[in-house]
C-alpha positions in Angstrom: 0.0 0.0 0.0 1.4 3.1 -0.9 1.7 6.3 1.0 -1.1 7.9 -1.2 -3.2 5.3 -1.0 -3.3 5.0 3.0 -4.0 8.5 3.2 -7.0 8.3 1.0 -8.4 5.4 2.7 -8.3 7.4 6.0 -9.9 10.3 4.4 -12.4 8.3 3.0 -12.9 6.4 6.3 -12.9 10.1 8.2 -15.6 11.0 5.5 -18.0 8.1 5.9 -18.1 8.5 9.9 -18.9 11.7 9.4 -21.7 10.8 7.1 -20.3 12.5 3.5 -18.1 11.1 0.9 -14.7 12.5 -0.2 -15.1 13.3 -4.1 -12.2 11.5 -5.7 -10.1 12.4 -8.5 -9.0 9.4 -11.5 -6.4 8.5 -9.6 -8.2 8.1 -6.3 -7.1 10.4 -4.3 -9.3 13.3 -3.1 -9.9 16.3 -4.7 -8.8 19.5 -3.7 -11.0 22.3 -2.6 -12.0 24.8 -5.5 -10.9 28.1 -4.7 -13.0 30.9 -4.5 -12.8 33.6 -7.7 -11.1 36.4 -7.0 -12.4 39.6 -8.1 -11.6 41.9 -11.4 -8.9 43.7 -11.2 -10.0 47.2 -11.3 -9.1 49.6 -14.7 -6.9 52.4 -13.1 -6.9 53.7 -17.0 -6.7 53.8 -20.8 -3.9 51.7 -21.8 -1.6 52.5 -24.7 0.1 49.5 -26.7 3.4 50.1 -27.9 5.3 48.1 -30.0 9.0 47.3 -29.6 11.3 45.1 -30.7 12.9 42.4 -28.4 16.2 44.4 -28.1 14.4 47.3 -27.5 12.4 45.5 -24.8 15.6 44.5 -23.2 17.0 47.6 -22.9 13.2 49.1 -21.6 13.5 46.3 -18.9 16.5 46.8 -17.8 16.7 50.3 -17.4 13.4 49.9 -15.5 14.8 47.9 -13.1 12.6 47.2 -9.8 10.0 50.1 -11.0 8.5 47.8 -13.7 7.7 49.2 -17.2 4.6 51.1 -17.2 5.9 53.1 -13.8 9.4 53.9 -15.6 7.3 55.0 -18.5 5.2 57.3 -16.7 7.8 58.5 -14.2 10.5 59.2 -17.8 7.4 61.1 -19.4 5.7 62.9 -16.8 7.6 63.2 -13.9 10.2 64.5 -15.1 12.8 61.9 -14.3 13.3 58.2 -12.9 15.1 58.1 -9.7 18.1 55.7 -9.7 18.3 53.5 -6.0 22.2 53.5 -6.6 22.5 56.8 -7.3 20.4 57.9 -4.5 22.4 55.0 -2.3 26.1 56.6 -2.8 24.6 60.3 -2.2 23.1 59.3 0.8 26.8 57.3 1.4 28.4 60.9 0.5 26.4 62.8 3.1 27.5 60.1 6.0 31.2 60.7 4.6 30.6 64.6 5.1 28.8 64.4 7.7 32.6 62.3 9.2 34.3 65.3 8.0 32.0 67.7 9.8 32.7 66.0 12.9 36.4 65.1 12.4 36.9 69.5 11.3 35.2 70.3 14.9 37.1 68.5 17.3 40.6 70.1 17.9 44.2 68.1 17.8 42.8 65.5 14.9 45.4 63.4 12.7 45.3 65.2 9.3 46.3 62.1 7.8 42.5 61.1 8.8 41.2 64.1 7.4 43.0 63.7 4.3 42.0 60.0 3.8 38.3 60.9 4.5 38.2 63.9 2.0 40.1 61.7 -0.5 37.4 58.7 -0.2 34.9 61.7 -1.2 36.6 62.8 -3.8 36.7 59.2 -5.2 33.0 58.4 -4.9 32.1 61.9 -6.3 34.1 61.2 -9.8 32.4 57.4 -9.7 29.1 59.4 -9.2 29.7 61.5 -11.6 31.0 59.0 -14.3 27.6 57.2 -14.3 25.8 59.8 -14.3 27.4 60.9 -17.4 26.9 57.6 -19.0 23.0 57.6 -18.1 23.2 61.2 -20.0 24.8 59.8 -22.8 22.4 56.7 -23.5 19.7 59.3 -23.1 21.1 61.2 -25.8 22.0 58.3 -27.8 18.3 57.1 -27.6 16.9 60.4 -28.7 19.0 60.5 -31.7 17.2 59.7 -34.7 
């Protein structure tokens, strides 16, 4: 007797005491419980179909990101902008640095050594930041060329 098969005949032993049967799929083992429908999604708006091709899509998904498509749509045409998580990450990593160099500038007798490592770090993630943002700038441009 197989695993299945002793687990039906309980159920189906359960069922009888109880006084119902256990409807059974072909296999003989019991059915599972229909769900309930769920209900329609609700139409936020007209939708516009675009066409693209697959590269096209790629790139669209990709610069999207986490946002999905229709949000990174919207947010590109509209809002003036997409906000980029990693961009926003090392700013907020750039304030923390400065906010080092505030305190390190107010207490007297620091190591300058410490001072110039922290300003140098800040320097370094300022160019990185400003080398991507670049390269976003430049794949905007390169898009919008005919």
């Amino acid at each position: 007797m197989t695993p299945h098969s002793a687990i039906a005949d309980q159920l189906r032993a359960g069922a009888c005491r109880r006084g119902g049967a256990v409807s059974q799929d072909e296999g003989g083992r019991p059915r599972r419980q229909q769900r309930g429908k769920r209900a329609p999604r609700i139409d936020t708006g007209d939708r516009i179909v675009v066409r693209v091709t697959a590269e096209e899509r790629q790139r669209l998904v990709s610069e999207a990101g986490e946002l999905g498509i229709s949000t990174y749509v919207r947010a590109r045409l509209f809002g003036g902008g997409v906000r980029n998580r990693d961009a926003l990450r090392k700013i907020a990593a750039l304030h923390v640095t400065g906010r080092r160099i505030q305190h390190l500038a107010e207490q007297p007798g620091v190591d300058e050594f410490m001072i110039a490592t922290t300003l140098g770090d800040v320097s370094a993630a300022i160019r990185g930041l400003v080398d991507e943002l670049d390269d976003v700038v430049d794949d905007d441009e390169k898009a919008a060329a005919p």
